[in-house]
NUGUPA-577507 format. One record per residue: residue in three letters; x, y, z of N, C-alpha, C, CB in turn. Coordinates in pm, whole numbers. Glycine has a CB too. Example, Ala and Ser with C-alpha at 12.3 -4.5 7.8 and 13.67 -1.06 7.14 Angstrom:
2
(atom "ALA",(1319,-569,780),(1230,-450,780),(1320,-330,780),(1131,-447,905))
(atom "SER",(1285,-225,708),(1367,-106,714),(1290,3,787),(1408,-60,572))
//
This chain:
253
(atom "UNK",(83,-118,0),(0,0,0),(88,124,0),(-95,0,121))
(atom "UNK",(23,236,-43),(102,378,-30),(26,455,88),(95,477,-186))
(atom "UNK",(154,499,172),(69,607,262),(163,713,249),(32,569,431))
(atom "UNK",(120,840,305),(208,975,314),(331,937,178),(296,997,509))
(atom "UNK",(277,882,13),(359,916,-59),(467,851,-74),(379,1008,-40))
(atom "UNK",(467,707,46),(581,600,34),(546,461,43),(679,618,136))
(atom "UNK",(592,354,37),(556,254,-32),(555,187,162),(676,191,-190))
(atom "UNK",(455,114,159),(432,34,339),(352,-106,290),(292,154,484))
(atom "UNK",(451,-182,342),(428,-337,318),(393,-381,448),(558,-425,259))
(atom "UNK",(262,-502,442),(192,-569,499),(203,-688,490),(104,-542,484))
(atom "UNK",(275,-742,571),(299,-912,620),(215,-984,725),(442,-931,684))
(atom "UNK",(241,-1092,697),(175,-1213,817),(255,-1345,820),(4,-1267,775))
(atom "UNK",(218,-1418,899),(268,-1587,881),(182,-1643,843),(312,-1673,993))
(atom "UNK",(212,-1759,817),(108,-1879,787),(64,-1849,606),(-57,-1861,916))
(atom "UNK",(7,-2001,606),(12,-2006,418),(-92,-1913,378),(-31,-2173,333))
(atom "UNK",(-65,-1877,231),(-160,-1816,189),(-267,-1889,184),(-137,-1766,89))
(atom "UNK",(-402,-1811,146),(-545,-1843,76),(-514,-1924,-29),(-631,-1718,19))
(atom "UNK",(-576,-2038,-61),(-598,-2107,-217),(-430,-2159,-279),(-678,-1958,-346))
(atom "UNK",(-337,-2169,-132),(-212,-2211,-219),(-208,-2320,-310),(-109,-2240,-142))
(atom "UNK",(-272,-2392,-256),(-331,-2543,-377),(-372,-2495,-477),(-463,-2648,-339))
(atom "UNK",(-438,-2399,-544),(-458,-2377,-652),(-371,-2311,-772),(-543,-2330,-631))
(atom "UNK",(-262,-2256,-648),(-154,-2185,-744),(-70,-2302,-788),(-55,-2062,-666))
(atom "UNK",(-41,-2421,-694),(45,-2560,-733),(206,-2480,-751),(-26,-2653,-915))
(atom "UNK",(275,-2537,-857),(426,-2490,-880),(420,-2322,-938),(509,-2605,-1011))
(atom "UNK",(324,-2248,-958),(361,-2120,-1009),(303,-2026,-799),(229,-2072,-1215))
(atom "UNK",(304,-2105,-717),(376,-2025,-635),(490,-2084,-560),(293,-1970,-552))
(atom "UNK",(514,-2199,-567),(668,-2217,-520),(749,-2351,-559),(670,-2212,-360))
(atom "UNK",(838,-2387,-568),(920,-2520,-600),(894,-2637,-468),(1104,-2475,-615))
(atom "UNK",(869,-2749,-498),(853,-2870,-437),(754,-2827,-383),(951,-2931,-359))
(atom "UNK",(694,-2934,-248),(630,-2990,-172),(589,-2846,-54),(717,-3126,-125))
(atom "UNK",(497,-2789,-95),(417,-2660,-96),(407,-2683,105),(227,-2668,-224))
(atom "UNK",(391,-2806,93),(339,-2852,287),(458,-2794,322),(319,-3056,364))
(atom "UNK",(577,-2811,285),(735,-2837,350),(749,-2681,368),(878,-2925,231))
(atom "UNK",(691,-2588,289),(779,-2438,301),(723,-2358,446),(738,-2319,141))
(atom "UNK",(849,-2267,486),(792,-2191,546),(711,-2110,587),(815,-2176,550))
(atom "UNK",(611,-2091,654),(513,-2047,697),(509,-1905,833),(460,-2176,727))
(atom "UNK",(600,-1945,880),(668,-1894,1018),(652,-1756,1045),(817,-1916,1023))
(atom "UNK",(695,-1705,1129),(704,-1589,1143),(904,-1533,1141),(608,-1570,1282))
(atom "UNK",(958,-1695,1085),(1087,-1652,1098),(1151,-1613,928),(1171,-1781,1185))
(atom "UNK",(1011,-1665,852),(1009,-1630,748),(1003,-1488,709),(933,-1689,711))
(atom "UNK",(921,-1412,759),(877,-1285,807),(1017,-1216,878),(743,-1308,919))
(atom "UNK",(1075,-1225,945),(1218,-1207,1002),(1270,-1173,950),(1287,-1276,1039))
(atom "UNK",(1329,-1313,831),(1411,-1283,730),(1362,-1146,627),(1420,-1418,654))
(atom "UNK",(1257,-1137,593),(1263,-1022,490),(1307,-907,525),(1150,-991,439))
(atom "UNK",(1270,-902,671),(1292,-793,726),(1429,-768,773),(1209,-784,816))
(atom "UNK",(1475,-871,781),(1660,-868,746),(1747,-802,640),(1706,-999,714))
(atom "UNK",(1661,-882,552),(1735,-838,412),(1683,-707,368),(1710,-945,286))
(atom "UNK",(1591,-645,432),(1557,-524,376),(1626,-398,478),(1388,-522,363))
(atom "UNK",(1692,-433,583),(1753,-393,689),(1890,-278,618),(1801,-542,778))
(atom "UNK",(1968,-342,490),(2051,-298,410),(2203,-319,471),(2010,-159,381))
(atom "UNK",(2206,-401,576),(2341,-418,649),(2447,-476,540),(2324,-528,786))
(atom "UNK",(2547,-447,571),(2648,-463,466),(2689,-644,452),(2792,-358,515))
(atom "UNK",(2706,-711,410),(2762,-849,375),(2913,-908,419),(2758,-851,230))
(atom "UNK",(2911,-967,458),(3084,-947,524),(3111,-891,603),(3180,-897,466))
(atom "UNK",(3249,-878,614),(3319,-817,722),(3350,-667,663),(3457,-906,766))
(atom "UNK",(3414,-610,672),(3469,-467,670),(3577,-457,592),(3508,-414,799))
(atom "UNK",(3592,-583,521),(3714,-550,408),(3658,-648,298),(3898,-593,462))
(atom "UNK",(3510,-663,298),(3456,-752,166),(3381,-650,73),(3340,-886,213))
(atom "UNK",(3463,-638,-98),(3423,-566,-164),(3425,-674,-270),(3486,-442,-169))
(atom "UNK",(3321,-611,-356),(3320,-677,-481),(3299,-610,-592),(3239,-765,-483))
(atom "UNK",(3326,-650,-732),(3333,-514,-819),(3248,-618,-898),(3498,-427,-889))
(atom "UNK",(3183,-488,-974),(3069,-510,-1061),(3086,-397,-1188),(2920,-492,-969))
(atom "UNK",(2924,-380,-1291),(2953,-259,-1367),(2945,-136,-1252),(2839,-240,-1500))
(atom "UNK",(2893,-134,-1157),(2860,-17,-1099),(3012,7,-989),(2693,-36,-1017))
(atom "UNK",(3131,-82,-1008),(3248,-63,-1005),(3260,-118,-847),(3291,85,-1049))
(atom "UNK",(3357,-98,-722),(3415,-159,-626),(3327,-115,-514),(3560,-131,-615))
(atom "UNK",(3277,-230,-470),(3174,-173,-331),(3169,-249,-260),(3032,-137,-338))
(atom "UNK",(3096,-237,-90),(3032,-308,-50),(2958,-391,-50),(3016,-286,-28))
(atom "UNK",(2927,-534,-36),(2808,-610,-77),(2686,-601,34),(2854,-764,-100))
(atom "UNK",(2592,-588,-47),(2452,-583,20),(2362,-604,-38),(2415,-486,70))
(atom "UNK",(2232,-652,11),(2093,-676,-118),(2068,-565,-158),(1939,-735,-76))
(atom "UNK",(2039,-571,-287),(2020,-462,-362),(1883,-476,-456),(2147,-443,-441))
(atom "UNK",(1771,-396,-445),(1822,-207,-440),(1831,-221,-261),(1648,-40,-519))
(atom "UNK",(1841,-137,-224),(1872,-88,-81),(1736,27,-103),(2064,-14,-47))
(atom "UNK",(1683,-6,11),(1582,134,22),(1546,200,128),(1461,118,-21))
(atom "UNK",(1625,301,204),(1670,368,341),(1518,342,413),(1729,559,328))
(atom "UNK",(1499,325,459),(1339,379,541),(1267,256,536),(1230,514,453))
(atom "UNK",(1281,185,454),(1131,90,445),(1153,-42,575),(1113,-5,243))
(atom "UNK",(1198,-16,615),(1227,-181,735),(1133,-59,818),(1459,-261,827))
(atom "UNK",(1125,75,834),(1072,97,945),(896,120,919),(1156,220,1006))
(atom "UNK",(887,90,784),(688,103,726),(673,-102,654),(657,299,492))
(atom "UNK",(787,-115,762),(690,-287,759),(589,-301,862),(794,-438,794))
(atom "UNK",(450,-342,837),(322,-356,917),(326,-532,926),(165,-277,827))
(atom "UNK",(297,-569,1016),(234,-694,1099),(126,-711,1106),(254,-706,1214))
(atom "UNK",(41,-786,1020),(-123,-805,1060),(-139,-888,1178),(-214,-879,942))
(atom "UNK",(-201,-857,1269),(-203,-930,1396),(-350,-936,1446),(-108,-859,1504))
(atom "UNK",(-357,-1050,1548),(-522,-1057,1571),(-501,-1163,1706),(-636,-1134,1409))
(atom "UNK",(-377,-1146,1778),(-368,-1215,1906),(-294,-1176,1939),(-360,-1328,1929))
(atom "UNK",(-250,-1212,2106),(-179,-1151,2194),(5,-1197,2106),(-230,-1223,2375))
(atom "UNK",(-39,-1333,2101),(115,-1387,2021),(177,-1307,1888),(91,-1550,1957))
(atom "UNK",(73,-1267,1817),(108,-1177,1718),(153,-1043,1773),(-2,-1163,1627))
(atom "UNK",(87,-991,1850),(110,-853,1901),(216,-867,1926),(41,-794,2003))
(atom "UNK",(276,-980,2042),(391,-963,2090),(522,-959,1975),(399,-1071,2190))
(atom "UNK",(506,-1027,1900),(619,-1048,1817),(613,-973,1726),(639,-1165,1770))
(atom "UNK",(529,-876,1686),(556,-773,1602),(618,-671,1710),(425,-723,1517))
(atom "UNK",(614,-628,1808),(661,-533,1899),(817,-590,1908),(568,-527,2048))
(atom "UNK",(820,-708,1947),(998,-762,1957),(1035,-746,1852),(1047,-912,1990))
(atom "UNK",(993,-772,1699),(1085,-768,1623),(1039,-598,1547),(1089,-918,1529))
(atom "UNK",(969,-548,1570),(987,-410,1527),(941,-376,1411),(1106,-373,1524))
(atom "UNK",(805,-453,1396),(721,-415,1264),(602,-333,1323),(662,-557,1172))
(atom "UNK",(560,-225,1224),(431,-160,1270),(350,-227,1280),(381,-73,1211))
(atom "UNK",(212,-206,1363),(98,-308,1370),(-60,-280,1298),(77,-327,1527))
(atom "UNK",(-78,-386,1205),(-201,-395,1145),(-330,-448,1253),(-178,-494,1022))
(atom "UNK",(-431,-422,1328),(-522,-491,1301),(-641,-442,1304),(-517,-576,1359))
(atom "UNK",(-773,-521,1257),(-901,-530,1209),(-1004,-535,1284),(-912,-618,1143))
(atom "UNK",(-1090,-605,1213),(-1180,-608,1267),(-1243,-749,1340),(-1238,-551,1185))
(atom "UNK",(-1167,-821,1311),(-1158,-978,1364),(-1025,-1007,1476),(-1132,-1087,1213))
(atom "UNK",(-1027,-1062,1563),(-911,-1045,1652),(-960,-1154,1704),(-880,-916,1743))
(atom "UNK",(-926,-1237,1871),(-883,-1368,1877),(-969,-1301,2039),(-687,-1437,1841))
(atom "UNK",(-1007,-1368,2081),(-1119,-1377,2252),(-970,-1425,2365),(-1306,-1578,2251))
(atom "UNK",(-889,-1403,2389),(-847,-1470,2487),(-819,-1365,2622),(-725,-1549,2434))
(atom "UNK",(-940,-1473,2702),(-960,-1466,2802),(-1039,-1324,2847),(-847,-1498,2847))
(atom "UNK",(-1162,-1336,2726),(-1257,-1211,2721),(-1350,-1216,2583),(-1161,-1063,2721))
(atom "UNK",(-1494,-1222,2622),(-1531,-1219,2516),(-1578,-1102,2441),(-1598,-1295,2521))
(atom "UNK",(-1535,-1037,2485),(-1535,-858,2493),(-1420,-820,2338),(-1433,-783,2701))
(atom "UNK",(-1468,-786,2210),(-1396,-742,2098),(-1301,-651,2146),(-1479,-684,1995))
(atom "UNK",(-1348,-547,2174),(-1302,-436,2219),(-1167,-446,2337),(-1427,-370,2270))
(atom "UNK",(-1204,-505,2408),(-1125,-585,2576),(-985,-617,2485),(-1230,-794,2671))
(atom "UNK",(-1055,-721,2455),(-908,-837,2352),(-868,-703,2221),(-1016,-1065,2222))
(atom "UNK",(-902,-611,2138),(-794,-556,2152),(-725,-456,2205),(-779,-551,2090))
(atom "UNK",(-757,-430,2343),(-715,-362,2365),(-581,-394,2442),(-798,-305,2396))
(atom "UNK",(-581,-490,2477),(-477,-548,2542),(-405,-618,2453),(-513,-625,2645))
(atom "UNK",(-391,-664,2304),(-308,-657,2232),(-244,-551,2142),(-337,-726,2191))
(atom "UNK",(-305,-433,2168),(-240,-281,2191),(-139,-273,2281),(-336,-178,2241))
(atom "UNK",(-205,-259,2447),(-95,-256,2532),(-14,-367,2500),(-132,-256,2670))
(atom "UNK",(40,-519,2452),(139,-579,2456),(214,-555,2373),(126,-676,2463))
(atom "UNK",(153,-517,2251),(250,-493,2207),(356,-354,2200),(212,-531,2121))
(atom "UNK",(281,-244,2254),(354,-163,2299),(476,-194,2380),(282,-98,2351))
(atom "UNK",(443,-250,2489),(535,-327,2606),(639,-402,2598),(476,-405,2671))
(atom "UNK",(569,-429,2435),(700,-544,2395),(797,-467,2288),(632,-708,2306))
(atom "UNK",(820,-370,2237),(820,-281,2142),(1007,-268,2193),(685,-133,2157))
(atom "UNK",(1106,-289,2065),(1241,-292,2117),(1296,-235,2001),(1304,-431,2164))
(atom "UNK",(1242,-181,1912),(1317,-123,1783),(1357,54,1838),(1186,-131,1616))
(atom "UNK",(1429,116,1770),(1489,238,1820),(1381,310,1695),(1692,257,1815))
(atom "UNK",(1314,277,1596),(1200,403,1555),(1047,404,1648),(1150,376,1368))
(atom "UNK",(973,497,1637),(837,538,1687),(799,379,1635),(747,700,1609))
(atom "UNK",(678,332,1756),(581,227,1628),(467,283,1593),(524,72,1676))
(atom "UNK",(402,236,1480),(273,307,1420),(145,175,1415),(318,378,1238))
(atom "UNK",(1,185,1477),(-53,62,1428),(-142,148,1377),(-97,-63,1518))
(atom "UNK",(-236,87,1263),(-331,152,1228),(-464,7,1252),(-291,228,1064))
(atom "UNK",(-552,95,1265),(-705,20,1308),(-777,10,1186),(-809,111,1421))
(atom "UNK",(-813,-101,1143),(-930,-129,1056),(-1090,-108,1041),(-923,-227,1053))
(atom "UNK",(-1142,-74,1029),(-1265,-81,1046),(-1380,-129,936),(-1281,30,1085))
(atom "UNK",(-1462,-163,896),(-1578,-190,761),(-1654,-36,783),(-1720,-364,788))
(atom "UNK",(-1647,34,698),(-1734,146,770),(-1807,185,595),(-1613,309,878))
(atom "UNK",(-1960,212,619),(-2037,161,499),(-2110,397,530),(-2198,-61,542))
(atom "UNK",(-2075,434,463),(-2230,531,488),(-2318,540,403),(-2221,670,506))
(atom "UNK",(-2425,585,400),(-2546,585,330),(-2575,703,283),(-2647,542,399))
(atom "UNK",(-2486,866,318),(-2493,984,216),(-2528,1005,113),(-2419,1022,189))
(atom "UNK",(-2407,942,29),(-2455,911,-99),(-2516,805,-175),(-2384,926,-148))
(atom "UNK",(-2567,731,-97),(-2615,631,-147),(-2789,621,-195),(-2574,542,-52))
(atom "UNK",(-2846,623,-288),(-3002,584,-318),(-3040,493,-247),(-3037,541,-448))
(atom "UNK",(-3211,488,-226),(-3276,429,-129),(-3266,273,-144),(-3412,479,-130))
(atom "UNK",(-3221,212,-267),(-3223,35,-306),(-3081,44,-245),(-3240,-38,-506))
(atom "UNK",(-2967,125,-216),(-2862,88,-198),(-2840,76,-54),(-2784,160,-263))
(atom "UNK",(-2922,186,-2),(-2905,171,141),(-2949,73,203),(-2948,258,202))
(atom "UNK",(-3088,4,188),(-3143,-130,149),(-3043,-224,184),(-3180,-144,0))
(atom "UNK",(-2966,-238,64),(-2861,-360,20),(-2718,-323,173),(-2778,-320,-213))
(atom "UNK",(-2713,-219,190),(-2621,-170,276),(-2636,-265,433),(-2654,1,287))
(atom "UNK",(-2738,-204,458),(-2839,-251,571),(-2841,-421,590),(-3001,-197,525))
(atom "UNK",(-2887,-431,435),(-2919,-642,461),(-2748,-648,473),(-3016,-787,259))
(atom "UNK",(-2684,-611,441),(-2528,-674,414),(-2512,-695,620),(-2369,-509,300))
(atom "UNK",(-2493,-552,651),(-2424,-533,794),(-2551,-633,891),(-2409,-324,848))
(atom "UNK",(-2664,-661,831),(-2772,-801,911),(-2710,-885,912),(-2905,-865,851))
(atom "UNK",(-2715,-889,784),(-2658,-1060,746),(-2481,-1085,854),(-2608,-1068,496))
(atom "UNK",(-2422,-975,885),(-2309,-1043,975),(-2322,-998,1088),(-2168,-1025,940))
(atom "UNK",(-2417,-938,1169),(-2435,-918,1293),(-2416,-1026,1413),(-2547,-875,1289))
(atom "UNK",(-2477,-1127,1380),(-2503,-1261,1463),(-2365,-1287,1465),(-2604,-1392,1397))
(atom "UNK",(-2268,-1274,1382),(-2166,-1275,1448),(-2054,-1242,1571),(-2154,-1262,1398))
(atom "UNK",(-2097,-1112,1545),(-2050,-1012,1630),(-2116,-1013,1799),(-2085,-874,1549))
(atom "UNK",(-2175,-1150,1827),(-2260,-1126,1947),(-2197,-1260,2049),(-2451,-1134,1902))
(atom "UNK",(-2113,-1320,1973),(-2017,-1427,2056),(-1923,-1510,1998),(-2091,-1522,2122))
(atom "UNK",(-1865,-1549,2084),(-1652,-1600,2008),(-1707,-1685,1896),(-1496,-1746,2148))
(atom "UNK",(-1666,-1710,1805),(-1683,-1801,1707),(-1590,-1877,1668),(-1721,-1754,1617))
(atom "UNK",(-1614,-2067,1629),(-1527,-2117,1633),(-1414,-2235,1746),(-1509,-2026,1601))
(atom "UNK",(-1309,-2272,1699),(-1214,-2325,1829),(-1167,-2208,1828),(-1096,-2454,1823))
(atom "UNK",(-1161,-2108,1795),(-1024,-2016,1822),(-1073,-1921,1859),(-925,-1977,1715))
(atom "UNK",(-1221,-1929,1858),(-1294,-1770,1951),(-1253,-1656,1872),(-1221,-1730,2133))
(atom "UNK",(-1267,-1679,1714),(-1272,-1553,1691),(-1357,-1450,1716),(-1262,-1548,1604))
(atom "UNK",(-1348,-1338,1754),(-1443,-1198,1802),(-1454,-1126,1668),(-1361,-1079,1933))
(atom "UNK",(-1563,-1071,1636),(-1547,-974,1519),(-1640,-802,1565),(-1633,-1071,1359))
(atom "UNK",(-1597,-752,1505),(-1630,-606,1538),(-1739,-608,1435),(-1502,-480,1519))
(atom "UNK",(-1836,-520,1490),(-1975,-511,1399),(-1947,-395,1325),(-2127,-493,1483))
(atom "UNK",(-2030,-411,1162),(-1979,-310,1010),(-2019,-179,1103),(-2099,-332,811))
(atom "UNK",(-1988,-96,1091),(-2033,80,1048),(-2113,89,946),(-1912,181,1000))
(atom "UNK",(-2239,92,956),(-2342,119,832),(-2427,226,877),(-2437,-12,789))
(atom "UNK",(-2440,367,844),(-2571,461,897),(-2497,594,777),(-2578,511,1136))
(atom "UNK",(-2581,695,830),(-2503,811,758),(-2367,852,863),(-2619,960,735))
(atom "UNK",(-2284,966,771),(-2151,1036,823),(-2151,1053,1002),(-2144,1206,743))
(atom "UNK",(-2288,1139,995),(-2311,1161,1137),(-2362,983,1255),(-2458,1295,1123))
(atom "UNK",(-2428,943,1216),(-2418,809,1281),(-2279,747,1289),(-2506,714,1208))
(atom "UNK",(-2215,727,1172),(-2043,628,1193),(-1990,754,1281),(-1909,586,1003))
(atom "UNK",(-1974,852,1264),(-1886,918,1359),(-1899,936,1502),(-1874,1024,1322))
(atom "UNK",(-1984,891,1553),(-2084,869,1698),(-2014,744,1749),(-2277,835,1671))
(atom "UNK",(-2005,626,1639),(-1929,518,1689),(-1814,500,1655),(-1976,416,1672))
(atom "UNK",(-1771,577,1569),(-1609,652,1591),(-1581,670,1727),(-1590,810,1525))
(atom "UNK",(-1585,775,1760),(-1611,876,1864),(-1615,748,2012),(-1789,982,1821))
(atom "UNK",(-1728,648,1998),(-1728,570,2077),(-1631,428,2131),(-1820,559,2049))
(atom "UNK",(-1570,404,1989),(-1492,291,1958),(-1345,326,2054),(-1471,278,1776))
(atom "UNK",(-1331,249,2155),(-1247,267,2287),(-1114,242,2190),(-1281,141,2441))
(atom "UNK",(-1079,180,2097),(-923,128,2052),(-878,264,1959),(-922,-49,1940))
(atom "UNK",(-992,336,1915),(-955,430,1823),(-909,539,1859),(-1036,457,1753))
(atom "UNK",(-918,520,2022),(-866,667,2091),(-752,610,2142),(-965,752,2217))
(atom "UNK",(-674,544,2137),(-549,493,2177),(-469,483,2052),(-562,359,2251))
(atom "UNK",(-483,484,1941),(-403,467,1772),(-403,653,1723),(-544,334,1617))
(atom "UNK",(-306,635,1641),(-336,759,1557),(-411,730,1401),(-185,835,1535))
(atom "UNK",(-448,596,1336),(-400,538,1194),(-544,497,1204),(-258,410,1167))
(atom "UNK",(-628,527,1091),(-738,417,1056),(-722,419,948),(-879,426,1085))
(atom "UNK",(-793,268,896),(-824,222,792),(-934,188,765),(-768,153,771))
(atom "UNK",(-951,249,607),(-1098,191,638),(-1108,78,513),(-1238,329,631))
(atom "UNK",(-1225,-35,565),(-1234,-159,528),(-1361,-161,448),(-1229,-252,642))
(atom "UNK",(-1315,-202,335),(-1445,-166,233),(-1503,-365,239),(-1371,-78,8))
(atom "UNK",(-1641,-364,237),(-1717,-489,208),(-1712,-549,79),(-1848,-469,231))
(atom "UNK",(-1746,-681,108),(-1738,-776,15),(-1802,-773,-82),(-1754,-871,50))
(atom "UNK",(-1824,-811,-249),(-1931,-821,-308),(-1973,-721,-373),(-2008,-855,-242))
(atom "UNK",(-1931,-627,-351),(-2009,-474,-363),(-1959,-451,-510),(-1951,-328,-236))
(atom "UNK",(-2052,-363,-617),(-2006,-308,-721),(-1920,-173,-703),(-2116,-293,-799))
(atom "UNK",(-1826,-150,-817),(-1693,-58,-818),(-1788,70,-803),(-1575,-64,-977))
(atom "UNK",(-1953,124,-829),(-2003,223,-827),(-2011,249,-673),(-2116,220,-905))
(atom "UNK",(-2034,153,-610),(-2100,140,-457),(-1941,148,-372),(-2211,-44,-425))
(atom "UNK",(-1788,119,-397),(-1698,153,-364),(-1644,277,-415),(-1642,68,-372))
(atom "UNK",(-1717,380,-466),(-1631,503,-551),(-1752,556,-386),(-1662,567,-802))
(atom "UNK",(-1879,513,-393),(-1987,588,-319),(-1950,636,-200),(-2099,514,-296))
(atom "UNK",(-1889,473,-133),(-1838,489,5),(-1697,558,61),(-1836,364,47))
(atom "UNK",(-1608,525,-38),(-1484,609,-30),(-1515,776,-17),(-1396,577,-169))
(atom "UNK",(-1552,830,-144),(-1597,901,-148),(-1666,1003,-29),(-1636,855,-217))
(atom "UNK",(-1817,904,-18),(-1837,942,103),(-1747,972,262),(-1912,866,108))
(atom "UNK",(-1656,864,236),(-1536,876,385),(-1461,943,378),(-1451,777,432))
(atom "UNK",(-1411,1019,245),(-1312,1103,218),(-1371,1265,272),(-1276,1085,50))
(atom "UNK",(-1514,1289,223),(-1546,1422,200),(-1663,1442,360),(-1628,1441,12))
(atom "UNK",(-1712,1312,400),(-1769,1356,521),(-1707,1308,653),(-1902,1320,519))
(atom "UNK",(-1632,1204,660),(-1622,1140,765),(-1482,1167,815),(-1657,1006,744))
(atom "UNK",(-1368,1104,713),(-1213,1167,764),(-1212,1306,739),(-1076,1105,680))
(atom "UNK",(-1232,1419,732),(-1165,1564,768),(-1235,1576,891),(-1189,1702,659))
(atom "UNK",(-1381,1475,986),(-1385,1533,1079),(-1304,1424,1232),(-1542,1577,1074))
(atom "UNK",(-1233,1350,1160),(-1110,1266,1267),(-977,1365,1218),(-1075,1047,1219))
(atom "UNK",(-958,1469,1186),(-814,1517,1182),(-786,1498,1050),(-710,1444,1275))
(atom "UNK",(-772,1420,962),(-752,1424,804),(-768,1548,764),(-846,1340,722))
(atom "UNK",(-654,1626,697),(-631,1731,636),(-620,1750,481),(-536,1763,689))
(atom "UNK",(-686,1617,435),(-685,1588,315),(-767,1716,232),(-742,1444,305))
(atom "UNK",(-909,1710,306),(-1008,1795,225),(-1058,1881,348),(-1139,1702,138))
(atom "UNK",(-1127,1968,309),(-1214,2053,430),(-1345,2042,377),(-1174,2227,458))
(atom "UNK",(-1428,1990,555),(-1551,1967,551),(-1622,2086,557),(-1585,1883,641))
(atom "UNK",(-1724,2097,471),(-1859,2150,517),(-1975,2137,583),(-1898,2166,460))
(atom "UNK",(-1949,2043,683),(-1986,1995,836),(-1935,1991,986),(-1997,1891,827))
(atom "UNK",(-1919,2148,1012),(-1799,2144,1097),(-1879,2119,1265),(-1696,2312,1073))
(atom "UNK",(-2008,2075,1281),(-2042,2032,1351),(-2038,1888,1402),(-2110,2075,1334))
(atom "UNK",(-1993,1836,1308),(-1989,1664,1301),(-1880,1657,1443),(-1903,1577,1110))
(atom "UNK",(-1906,1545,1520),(-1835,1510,1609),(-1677,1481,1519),(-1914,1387,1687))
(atom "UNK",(-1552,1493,1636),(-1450,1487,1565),(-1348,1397,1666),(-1406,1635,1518))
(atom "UNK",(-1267,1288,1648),(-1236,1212,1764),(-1082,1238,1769),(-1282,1052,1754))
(atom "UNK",(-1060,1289,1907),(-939,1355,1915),(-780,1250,1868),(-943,1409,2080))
(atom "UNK",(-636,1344,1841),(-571,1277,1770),(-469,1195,1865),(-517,1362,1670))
//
């Protein structure tokens, strides 16, 4: 993804979605056998680190003539806009030890609370706690956030059945693994910003994201962006655009 104009990569462990279907055009041999890890994850973040190769007297010459060896390109800054998608205390922690910014959503892991909100908030605090890199860390918060501004009366409709249809979720752990999920944002500008405003993890982050729904036509994602661009972020601090709603609740930075 691009933010503030620079390039910020988003990692995880564990296999991808549908690797069986990619077969040998996503990796050589026995697909079970590869790494999955989070030491996999490590490594990139090694090699993108730019530390020199050798000792202090290993040069090698090339067309670009007698140098240092290192992976190349080298790109100053980016080890510190690597993000960690995380959704448990174990994830939290190990993105804080090893010093990746933190991603998470709207789905996160119940332990020892069946409280969404509870569980992450305390994989906020750990991973803060656990946090050993010498830059600032940055997490940004996810959210599904739907408004109905611009939307016509069949759309708001369709808006509405969508955030039904996954409610029942959002009302207990689901699963062996107790996943918790956070319920969509669906109303107008002024309704989502009420549960902005209310959402306990969002006043502890500086970073949201917002999480567009499944299914939806590219008209109904120009609608909602749109809509979040011109009513909803300039009144959280976004200096992108200036609102012409300067009454809208605004949730401090």
């Amino acid at each position: 993804m691009l933010s503030r104009g620079r390039l910020n990569v988003g990692l995880s462990a564990g296999p991808p979605l549908h690797a069986e279907l990619l077969g040998q055009r996503f990796l050589d041999g026995d697909r079970t056998d590869a790494d999955y890890s989070h030491q996999r994850v490590a490594r990139l973040a090694a090699n993108l680190d730019g530390a020199y190769l050798g000792n202090d007297e290993t040069f090698i010459t090339s067309a670009a003539g007698r140098l240092r060896p290192r992976i190349q390109p080298h790109a100053p800054g980016l080890r510190e806009r690597l993000w960690y998608g995380g959704g448990s205390l174990r994830s939290a922690r190990w993105a804080g030890e090893n010093g990746f910014n933190l991603l998470v959503g709207n789905i996160n892991i119940g332990e020892e609370t069946d409280n969404f909100f509870e569980a992450q908030l305390r994989q906020l605090a750990l991973y803060r706690s656990s946090w050993q890199a010498p830059h600032q860390p940055r997490i940004a918060v996810g959210r599904v956030i739907v408004p109905l501004d611009g939307a016509d009366a069949r759309t708001r409709t369709r808006y509405r059945d969508y955030a039904e249809s996954r409610h029942e979720r959002t009302l207990k752990p689901q699963g062996e693994q107790r996943a918790l999920f956070a319920p969509d944002l669906v109303g107008t500008s002024e309704q989502i910003l009420t549960e902005l405003w209310q959402d306990p993890v969002l006043r502890e982050v500086g970073e949201l994201r917002l999480e567009l729904p499944y299914n939806f036509k590219a008209e109904n994602y120009e609608q909602i962006i749109d809509d979040f661009i011109h009513l909803i972020a300039p009144n959280l601090g976004w200096p992108g655009v200036q609102t012409n709603k300067p009454d809208l609740a605004r949730l401090p930075a």
